[in-house]
C-alpha positions as CSV (number, residue, x, y, z in Angstrom):
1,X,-20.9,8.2,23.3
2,X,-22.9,6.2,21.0
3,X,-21.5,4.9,17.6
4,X,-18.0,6.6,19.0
5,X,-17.1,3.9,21.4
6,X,-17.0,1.6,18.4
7,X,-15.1,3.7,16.0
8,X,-13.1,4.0,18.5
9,X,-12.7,0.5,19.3
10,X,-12.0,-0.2,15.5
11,X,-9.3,2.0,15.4
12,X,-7.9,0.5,18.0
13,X,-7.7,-2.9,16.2
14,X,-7.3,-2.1,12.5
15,X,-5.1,1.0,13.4
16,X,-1.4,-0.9,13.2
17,X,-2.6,-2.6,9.9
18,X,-4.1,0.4,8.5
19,X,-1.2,2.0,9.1
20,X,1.1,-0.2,7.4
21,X,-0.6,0.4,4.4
22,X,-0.6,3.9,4.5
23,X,3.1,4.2,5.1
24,X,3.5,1.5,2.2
25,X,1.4,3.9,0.0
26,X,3.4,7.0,1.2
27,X,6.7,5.4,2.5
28,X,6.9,7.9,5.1
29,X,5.8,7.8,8.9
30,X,4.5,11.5,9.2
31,X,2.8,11.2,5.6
32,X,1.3,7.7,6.3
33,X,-0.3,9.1,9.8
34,X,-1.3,12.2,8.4
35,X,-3.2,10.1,5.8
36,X,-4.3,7.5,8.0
37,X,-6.1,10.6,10.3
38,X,-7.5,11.9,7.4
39,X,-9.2,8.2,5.9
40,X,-10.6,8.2,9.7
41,X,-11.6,11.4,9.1
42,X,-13.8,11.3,5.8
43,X,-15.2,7.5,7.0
44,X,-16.0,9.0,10.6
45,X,-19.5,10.6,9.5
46,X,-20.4,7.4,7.7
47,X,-19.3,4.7,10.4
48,X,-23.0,3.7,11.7
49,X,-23.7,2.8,8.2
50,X,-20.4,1.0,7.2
51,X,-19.5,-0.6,10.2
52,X,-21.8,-3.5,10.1
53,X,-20.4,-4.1,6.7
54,X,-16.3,-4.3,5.9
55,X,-15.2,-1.4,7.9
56,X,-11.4,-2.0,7.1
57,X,-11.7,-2.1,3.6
58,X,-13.9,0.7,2.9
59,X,-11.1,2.3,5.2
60,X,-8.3,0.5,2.5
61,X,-10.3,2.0,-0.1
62,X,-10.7,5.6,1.1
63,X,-6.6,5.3,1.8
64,X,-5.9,4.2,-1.6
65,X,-8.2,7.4,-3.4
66,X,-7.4,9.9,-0.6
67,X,-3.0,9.1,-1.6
68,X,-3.9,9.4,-4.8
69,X,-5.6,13.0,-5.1
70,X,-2.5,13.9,-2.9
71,X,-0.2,12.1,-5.4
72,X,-1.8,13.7,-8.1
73,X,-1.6,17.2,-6.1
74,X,1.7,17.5,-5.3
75,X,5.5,15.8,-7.0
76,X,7.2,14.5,-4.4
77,X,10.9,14.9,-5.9
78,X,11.3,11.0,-6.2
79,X,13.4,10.2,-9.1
80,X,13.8,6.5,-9.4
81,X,17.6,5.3,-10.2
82,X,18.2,2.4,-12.8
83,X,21.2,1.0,-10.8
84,X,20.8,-0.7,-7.0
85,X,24.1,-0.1,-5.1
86,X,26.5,-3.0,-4.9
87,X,25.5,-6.4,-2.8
88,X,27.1,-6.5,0.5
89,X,29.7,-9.4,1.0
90,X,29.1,-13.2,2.4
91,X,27.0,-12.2,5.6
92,X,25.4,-8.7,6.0
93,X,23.1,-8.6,9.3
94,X,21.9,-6.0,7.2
95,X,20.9,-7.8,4.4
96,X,17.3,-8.4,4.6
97,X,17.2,-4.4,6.0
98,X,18.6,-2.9,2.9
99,X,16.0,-5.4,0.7
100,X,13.0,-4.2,3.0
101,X,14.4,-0.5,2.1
102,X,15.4,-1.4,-1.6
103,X,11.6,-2.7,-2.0
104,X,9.9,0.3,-0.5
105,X,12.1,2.6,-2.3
106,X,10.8,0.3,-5.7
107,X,7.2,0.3,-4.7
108,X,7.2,4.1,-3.8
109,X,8.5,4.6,-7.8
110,X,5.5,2.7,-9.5
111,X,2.9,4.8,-11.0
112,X,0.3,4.8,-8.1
113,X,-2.5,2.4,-9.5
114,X,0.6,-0.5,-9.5
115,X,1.8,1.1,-6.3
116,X,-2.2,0.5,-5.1
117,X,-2.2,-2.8,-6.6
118,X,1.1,-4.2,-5.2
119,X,0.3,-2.8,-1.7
120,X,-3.2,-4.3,-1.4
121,X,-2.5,-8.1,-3.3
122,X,1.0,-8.6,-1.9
123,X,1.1,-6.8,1.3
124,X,-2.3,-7.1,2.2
125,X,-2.5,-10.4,1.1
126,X,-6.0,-9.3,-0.8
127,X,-7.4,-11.6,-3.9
128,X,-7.8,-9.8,-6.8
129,X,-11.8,-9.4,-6.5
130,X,-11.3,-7.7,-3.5
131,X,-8.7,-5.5,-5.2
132,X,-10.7,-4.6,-8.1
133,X,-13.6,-3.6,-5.4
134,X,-11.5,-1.4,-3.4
135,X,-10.1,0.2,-7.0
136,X,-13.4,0.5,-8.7
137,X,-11.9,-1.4,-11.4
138,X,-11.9,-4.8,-13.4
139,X,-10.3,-8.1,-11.9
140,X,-8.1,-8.1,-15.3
141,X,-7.0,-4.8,-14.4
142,X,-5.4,-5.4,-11.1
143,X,-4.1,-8.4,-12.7
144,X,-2.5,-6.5,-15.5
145,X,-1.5,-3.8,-13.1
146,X,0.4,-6.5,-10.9
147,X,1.7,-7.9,-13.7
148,X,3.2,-4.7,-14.9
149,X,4.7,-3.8,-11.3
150,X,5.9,-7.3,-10.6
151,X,8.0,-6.8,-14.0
152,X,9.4,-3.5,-13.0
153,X,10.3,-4.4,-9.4
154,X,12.1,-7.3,-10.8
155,X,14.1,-5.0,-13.0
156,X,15.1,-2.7,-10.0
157,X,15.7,-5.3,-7.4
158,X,18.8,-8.0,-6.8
159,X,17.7,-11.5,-8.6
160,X,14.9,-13.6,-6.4
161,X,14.2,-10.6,-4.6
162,X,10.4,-10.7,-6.1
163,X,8.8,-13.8,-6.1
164,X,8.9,-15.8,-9.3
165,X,5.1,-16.2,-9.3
166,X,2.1,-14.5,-9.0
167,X,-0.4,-15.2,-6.4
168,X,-4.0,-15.7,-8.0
């Protein structure tokens, strides 16, 4: 099987978190395995020369561009509303739920380079170096990026639902 067996074994590892991000990038389960099969897909010729580097986030990477020429493709219908509904009363053992929900539907409505930004520094937990790499950008410009989302998303969201600081 040769290079297979540790693609394979890769996959294995990295798939749940590779995962995640795609379905943060697409917010839906059929979109974000269709576009995690596809990354696999388009990295699969190159793994004996990437793997010995930083397979996961040339994978991130490849994610990140391959969402975006879909993005760009195709309007999903999304139309981002100004107004959250109302809070639940005193105790909701829905509560944190409806935020998780309420954040993905606010981090699905960013343009996609803050969408790219917020899903790789805050959910991936990446510094912004590693950002810029996998963006083919500037450090400033994934800081200026988050710093642009963060603002939105505090618009959209209940008070203290985004941190009040930004990670460096």
């Amino acid at each position: 099987m040769g290079g297979g067996g540790d693609f394979e074994t890769f996959v294995a590892a990295a798939g749940p978190r590779l995962l995640r991000v795609a379905w943060l990038l697409t917010g839906d389960a059929h979109l974000a395995e269709d576009l995690l099969q596809t990354a696999l897909a388009k990295v699969w010729p190159k793994w004996r020369r990437i793997a010995g580097e930083h397979p996961e986030a040339y994978i991130r990477k490849v994610l990140v561009t391959t969402h975006t020429s879909w993005w760009r493709r195709h309007w999903r219908g999304e139309v981002p509303h100004g107004e959250l509904p109302e809070r639940p009363g005193p105790f909701d053992a829905y509560e944190n739920v409806d935020l998780e929900q309420s954040l993905a539907v606010a981090v699905r409505a960013l343009p996609a380079r803050q969408r790219a930004v917020v899903v790789l520094r805050y959910f991936e937990d990446l510094s912004v170096e590693e950002t810029a790499g996998i963006l083919g950008c500037a450090p400033g410009t994934v800081k200026s990026q988050a710093s642009k989302a963060l603002r939105t998303l505090r618009g959209v969201l209940p008070a203290g639902a985004v941190g009040c600081h930004e990670r460096r």
